[in-house]
C-alpha positions in Angstrom: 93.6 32.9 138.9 92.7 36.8 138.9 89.5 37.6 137.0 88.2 41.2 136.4 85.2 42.3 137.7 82.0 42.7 135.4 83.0 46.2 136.0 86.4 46.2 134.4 85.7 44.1 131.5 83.2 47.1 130.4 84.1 48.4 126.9 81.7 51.1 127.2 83.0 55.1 128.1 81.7 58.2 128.3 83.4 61.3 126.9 81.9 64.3 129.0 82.6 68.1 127.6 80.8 70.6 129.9 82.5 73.8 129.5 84.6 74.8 126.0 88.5 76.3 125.5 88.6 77.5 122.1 90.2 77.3 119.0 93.5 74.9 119.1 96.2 74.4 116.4 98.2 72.2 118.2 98.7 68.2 117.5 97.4 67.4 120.7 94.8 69.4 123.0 92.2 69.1 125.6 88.9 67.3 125.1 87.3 70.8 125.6 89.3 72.6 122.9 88.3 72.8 118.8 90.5 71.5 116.1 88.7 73.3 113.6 86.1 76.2 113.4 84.0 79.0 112.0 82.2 81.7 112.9 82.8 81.0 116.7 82.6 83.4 119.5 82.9 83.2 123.3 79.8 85.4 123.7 78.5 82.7 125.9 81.7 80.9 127.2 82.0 78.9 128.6 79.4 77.5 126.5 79.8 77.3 122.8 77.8 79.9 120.7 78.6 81.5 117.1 79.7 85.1 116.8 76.7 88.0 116.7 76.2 89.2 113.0 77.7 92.4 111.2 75.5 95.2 110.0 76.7 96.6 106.8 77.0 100.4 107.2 78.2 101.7 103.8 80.7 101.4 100.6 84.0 102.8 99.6 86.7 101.7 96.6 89.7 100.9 97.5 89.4 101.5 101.6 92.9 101.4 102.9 92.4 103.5 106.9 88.8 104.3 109.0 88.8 106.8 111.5 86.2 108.3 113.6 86.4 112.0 114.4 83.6 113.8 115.3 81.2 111.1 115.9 78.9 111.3 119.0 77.3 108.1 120.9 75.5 105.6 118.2 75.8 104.1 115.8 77.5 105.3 112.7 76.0 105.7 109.1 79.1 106.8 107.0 82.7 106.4 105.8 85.4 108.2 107.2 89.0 107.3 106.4 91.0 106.5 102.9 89.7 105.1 100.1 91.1 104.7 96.5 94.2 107.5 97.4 91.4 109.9 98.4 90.6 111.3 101.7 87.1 110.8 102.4 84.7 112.3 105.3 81.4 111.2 105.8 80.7 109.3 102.8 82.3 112.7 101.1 85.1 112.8 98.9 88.2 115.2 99.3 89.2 115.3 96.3 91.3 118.3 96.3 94.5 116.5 96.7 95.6 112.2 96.2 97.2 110.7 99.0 100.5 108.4 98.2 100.2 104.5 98.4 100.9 102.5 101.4 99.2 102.9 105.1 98.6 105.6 107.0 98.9 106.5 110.2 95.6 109.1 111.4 95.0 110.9 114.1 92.6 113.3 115.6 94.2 116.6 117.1 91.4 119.4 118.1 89.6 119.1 115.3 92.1 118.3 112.8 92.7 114.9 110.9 96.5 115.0 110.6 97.3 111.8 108.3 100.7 110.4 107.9 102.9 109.8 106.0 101.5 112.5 103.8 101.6 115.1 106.2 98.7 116.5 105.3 95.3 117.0 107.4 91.5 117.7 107.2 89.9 120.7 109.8 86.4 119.5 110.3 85.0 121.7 112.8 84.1 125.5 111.5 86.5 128.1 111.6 85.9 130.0 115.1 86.1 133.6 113.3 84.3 133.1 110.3 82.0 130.0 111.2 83.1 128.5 107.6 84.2 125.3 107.3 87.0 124.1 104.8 86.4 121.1 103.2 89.8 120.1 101.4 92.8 118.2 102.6 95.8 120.9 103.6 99.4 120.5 103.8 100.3 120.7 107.8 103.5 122.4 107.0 103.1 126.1 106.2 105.7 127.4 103.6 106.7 130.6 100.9 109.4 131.0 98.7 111.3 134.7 99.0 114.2 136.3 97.0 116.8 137.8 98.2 115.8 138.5 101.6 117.7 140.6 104.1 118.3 138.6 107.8 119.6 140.3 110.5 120.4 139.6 113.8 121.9 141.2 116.7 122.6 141.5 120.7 122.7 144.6 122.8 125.0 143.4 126.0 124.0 146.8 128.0 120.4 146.7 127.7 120.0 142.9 126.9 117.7 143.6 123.9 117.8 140.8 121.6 116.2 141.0 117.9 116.6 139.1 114.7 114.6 139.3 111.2 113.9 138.0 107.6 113.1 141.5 105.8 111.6 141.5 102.1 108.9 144.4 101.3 105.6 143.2 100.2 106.8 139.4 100.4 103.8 139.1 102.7 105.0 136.9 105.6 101.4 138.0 107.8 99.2 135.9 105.5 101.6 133.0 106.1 102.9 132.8 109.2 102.1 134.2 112.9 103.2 134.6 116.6 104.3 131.6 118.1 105.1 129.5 115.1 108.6 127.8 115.0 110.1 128.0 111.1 112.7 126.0 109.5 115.0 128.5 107.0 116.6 126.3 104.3 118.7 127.5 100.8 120.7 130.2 102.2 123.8 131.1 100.2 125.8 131.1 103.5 124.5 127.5 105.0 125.5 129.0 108.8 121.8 130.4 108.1 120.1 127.6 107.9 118.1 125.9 110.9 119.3 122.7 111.4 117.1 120.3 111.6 117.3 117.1 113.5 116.5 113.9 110.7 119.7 112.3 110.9 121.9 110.5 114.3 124.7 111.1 111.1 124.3 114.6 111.4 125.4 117.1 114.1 124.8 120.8 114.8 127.7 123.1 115.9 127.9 125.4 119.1 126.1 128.0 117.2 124.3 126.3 114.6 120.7 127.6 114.9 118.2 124.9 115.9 115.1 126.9 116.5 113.8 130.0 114.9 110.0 130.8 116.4 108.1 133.9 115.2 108.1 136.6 118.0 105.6 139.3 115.5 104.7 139.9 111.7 103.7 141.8 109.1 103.7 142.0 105.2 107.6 143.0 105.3 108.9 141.2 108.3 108.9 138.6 109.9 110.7 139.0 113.6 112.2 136.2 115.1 113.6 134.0 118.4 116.3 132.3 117.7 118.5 129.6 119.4 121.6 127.6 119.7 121.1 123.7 121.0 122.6 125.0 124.2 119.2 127.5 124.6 121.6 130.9 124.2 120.5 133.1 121.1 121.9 132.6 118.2 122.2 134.3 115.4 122.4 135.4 111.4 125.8 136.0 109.2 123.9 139.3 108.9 123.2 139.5 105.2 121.4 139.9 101.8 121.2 136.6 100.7 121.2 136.4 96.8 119.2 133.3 95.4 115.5 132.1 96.6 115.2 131.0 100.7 112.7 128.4 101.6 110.8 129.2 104.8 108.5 126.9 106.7 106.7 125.4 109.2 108.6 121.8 109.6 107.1 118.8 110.1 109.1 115.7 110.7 109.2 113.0 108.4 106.7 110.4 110.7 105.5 107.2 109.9 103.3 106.5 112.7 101.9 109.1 115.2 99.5 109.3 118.3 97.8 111.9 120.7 99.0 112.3 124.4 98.2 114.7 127.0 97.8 117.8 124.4 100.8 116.9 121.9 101.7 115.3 118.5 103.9 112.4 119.4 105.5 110.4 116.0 108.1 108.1 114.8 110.1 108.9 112.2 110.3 106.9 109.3 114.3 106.4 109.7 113.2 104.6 113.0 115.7 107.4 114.7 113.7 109.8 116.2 110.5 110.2 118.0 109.1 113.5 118.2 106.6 115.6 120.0 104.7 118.9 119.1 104.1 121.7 120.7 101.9 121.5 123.2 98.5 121.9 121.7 99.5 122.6 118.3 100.3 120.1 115.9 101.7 121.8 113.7 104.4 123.0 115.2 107.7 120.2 116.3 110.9 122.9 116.4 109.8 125.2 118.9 113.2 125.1 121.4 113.2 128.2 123.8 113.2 126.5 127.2 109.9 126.5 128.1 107.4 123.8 129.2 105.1 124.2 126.5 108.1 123.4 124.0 108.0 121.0 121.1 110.9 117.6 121.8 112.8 115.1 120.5 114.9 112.2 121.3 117.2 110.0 119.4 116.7 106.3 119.9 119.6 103.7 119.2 117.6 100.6 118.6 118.0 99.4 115.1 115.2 98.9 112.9 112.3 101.1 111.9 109.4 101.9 114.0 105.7 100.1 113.0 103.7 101.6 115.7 103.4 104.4 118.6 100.3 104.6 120.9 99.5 106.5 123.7 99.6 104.0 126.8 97.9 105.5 130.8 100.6 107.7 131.6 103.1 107.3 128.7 103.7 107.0 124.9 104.7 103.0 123.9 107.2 103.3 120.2 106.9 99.8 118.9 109.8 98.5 116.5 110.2 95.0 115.0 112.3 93.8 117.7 111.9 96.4 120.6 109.3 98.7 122.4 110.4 101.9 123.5 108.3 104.0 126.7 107.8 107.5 127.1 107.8 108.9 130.1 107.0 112.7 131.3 104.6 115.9 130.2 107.3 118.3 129.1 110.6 118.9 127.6 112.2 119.1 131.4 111.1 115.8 132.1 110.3 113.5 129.0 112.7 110.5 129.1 112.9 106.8 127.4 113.9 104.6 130.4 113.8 101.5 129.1 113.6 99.3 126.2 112.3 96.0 126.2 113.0 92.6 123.7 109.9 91.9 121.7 108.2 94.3 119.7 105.2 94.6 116.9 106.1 92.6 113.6 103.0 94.9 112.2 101.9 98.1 113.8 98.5 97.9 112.7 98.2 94.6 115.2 98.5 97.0 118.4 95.2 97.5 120.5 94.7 98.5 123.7 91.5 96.2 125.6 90.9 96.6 129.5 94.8 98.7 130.1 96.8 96.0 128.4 98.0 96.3 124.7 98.1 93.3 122.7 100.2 92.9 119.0 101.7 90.5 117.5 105.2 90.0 116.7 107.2 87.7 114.4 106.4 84.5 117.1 103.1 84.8 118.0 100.5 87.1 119.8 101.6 89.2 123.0 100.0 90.9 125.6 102.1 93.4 127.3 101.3 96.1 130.2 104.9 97.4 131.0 106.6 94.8 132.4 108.1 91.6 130.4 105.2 91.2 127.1 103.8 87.6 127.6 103.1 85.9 125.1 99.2 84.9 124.4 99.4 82.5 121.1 100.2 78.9 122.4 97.2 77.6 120.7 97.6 79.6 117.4 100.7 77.3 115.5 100.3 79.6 112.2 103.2 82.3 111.8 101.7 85.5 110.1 103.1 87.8 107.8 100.5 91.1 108.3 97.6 91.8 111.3 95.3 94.3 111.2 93.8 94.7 114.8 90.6 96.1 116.8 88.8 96.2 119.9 84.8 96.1 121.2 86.6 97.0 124.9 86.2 93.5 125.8 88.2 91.4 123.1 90.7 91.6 120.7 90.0 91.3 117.1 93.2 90.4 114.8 92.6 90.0 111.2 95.7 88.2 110.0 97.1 87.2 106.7 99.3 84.2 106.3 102.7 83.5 104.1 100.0 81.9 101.8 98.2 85.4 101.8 95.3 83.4 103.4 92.9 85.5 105.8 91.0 84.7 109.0 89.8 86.9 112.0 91.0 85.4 115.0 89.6 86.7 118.1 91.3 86.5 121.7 88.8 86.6 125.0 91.0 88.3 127.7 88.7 87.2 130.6 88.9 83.9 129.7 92.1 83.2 127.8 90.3 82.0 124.5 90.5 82.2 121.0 88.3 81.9 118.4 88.2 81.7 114.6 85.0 84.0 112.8 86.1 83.9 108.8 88.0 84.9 106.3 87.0 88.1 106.0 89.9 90.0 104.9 89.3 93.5 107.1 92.1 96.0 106.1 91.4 98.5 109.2 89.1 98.5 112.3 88.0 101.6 114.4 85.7 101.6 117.9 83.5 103.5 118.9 81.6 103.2 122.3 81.1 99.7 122.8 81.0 99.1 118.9 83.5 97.6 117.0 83.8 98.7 112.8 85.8 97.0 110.1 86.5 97.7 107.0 87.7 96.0 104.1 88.6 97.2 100.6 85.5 97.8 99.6 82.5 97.9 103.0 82.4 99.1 106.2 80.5 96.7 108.8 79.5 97.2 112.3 80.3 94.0 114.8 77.8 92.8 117.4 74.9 93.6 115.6 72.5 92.2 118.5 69.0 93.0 116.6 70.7 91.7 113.6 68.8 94.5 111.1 71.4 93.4 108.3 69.7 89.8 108.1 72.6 88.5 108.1 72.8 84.2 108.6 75.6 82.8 110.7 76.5 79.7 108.8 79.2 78.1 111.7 80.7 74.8 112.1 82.8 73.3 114.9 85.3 70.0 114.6 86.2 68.2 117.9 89.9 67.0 118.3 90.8 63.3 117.4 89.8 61.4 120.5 91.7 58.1 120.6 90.4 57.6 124.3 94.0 57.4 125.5 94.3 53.4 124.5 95.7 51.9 121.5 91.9 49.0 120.9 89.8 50.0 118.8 87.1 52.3 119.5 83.9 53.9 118.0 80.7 55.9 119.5 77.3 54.9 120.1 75.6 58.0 120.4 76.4 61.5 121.0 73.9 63.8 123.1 74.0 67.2 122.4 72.1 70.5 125.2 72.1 72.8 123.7 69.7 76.3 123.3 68.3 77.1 119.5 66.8 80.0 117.8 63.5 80.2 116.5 65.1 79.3 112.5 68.5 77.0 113.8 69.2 73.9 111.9 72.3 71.8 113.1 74.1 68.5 111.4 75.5 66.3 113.5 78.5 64.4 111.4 81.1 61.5 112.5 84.7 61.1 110.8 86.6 58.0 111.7 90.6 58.0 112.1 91.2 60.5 108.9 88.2 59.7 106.6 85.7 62.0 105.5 83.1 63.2 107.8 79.9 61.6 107.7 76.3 62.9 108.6 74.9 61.2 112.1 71.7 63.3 112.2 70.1 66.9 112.2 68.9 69.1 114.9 66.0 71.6 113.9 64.5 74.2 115.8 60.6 74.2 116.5 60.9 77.6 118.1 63.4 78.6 121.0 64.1 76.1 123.4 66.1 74.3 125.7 66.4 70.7 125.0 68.6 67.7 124.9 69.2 65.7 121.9 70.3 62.0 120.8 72.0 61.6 117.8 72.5 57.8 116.9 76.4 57.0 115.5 76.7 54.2 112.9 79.5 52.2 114.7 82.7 51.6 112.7 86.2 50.8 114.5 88.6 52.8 114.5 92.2 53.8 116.4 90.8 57.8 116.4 87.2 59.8 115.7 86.5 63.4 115.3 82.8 64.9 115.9 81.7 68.0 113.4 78.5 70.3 114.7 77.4 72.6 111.4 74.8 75.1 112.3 72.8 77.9 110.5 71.1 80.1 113.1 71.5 81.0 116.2 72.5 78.4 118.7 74.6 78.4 122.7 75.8 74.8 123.1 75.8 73.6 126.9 77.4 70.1 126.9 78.2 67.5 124.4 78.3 63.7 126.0 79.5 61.0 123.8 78.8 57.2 124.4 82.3 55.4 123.3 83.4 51.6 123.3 86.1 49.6 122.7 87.4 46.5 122.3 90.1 44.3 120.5 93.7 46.0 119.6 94.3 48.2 116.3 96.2 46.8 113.9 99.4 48.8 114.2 102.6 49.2 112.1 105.1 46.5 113.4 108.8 47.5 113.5 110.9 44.9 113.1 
């Protein structure tokens, strides 16, 4: 007859965790990983510590977008962004003109906060003539009405002199318009005189349609002009007086989303046909077609769907649609060109971040991390589908504040270095912005600085932690002894230790409290009570870096399962 050794017949297990893996949706996961949590952080990974506080830095109604022009190394002490349909600059309102509903799209060209889809910007720095600065929101497209101008247009084959003009005395064209521009002409009584303007893959200009008019010189009465054909020859005017009121401006596309790449403008338009570019170094200027490097471009794209981001990427512009992303490649007309499109794009645009060259978003599956090749995807441990992320970065991780189908928040944050996530709170953050090494998020109403490592708010981390169900892989009953905790404390930490047995409620085991900072080992006693499953729940208030949890487990006698017959 075979007997077991006094060995064998021990009931008694240990249940070592010396490192930590995060925050784990899943049904089943790794004795290392954390069912449940709050205001975690991997700031000490792989030990377990809670996140760093938030300083509170000011107060807005109704934040909807932060920005951060004009900043220099620090920390920051003011509002800049949208707030309650106003643009608003260092804790100042504009309050010249109201912004439409919705998000927006901002950007910082030279100076000028260009904010879509308004189309309208802010010049912060002083005017370089008159050392004034002007502090009201502008429209970025320049425009006058004029009636009954005269346009001509002609081409002298002998000497090759080309010219073309609007002409109306005293309409003052000077005070509106100057060298260089690129104007769009619209409600001419013979429609061969307007620019056609690319908005629409449904619409198509003709062999001498005239798709770029740029301003060559002008004065009060005239206004001379370059015009050109979409193969780059001249075109020109059904020389007349045109009877009835013409529109002239300087267009700006209809974009939804824009960024800043090597000098230029780039956007999506809101159609989801078209990505343009500026000028180069003006922003104000997207129909300038002469043939020249410094021109302003644009490409049709064929993907369906409409675009939710564009960011500039190293050496390229990435377009992100629902179901695609889209690169840029090139620095000029002669050379710009979308390669490639590949499956997989941003569900919202305001997830995309860029931390250590690789952009992260999510899409409608999950959370992806993609650096120009195939996107990966990042989210195994996150089962939730969301509905909306809004996303930031400190340079090292990546901050998504998501919202579920339930319209239930939570700031998940993924670790790069260690493929980690972890849960902070509910916090719903509507926009983040970095600066330096600092992280700022705002929600509707406050603007908070992450990583606040002298913790001048005062702020209280109030954390908690819940193991995964550990049935010891065996179906006999089990329980736990004791569970020994190393962990580091602050000088005011207090911890509760608590038990939960199969699915009942958790139950306090003991209390850890801090007599100053220190590095000590604790035993927390475990009423024993059988069960087929256990969970273990740390709560903290303070500041706290746990080392390694050891559990003391036995077991002994089989559960009472379900029969089947």
């Amino acid at each position: 007859m075979y007997l077991p050794s006094a060995a064998q017949r021990s009931a008694n297990k240990k249940i070592d965790i010396l490192s930590f893996f995060g925050y784990d949706q899943r049904n089943k996961i790794d004795d290392r990983q954390l069912s449940e949590m709050l205001n975690m952080s991997s700031d000490a990974a792989p030990c377990l510590a809670p996140r760093k506080p938030r300083r509170y830095i000011a107060s807005a109604e109704g934040i909807s977008a932060v920005t951060l022009p004009e900043y220099f190394p620090g920390a920051l002490d003011s509002f800049t962004g949208v707030a309650g349909g106003r643009f608003v600059y260092k804790g100042k309102e504009i309050a010249n003109m109201r912004l439409t509903d919705g998000e927006k799209s901002i950007v910082d060209f030279s100076g000028n906060i260009c904010i879509f889809p308004d189309k309208v910007y802010y010049r912060y720095l002083s005017d370089p003539e008159t050392g004034a600065a002007v502090n009201e929101l502008r429209p970025m497209a320049r425009q006058m009405t004029v009636a009954d101008p005269e346009l001509n247009s002609y081409y002298d084959e002998i000497s090759g002199i080309y010219k073309a003009s609007i002409r109306k005395i005293g309409a003052g064209f000077d005070k509106v318009f100057k060298a260089g521009d690129s104007i769009v002409v619209s409600g001419c009584v013979n429609e061969a005189n307007n620019t056609f303007v690319a908005d629409s893959r449904k619409k198509f200009a003709s062999e001498t349609a005239i798709v770029s008019m740029v301003v060559k010189e002008t004065d009060s009465d005239r206004v001379s002009l370059l015009m050109y054909n979409k193969n780059g020859g001249y075109a020109f005017f059904d020389n007349c007086v045109n009877r009835g009121s013409v529109k002239i401006e300087t267009y700006i596309p209809d974009i939804v989303c824009a960024c800043v790449h090597n000098n230029r403008l780039f956007g999506a338009s809101r159609s989801g046909e078209y990505i343009y570019a500026s000028k180069l170094g003006d922003c104000f200027n997207f129909t300038s077609y002469q043939g020249l490097g410094d021109d302003s471009w644009y490409s049709e794209i064929g993907t369906p769907g409409e675009f939710t981001a564009i960011v500039s990427y190293r050496s390229a512009v990435v377009a992100f649609k629902r179901d695609y992303i889209h690169h840029i490649y090139g620095d000029s007309p002669k050379n710009f060109s979308i390669p490639k499109q590949t499956l997989s794009g941003a569900l919202d645009g305001k997830s995309v971040a860029e931390v250590g060259g690789v952009l992260y978003y999510m899409a409608a599956d999950g959370f992806y991390e993609y650096s120009g090749g195939e996107p990966e995807r990042i989210s195994a441990p996150i089962k939730t589908l969301f509905k909306s992320c809004k996303s930031g970065t400190d340079g090292r991780s990546y901050f998504a504040c998501v919202t579920d189908r339930n319209d239930n928040s939570s700031l998940l944050v993924y670790n790069p270095e260690y493929n980690l996530w972890h849960r902070e709170d509910d916090t719903k953050f509507v926009d983040f912005a970095r600066l330096g090494e600092r992280l700022y998020g705002v929600t509707a109403t406050d603007m908070y600085m992450f990583g606040d490592d002298g913790n001048e708010s005062g702020e209280t981390i109030r954390w908690c932690v819940v193991s995964k169900k550990f049935t010891l892989d065996d179906f006999d009953f089990k329980s736990v002894n004791a569970i020994y905790i190393r962990l580091e404390l602050g000088s005011e930490t207090h911890i509760k230790v608590s038990f939960a047995a199969d699915d009942d409620d958790f139950t306090l085991c003991g209390e850890i409290e801090s007599e100053g900072k220190g590095f000590l080992s604790h035993r927390i006693p475990v009423r024993l009570k059988k069960c087929d499953s256990f969970r273990v729940m740390l709560e903290g208030e303070g500041g706290a870096v746990v080392h390694d949890i050891e559990m003391i487990t036995y077991t002994g006698g089989r559960t009472n399962v379900k029969h089947i017959r």
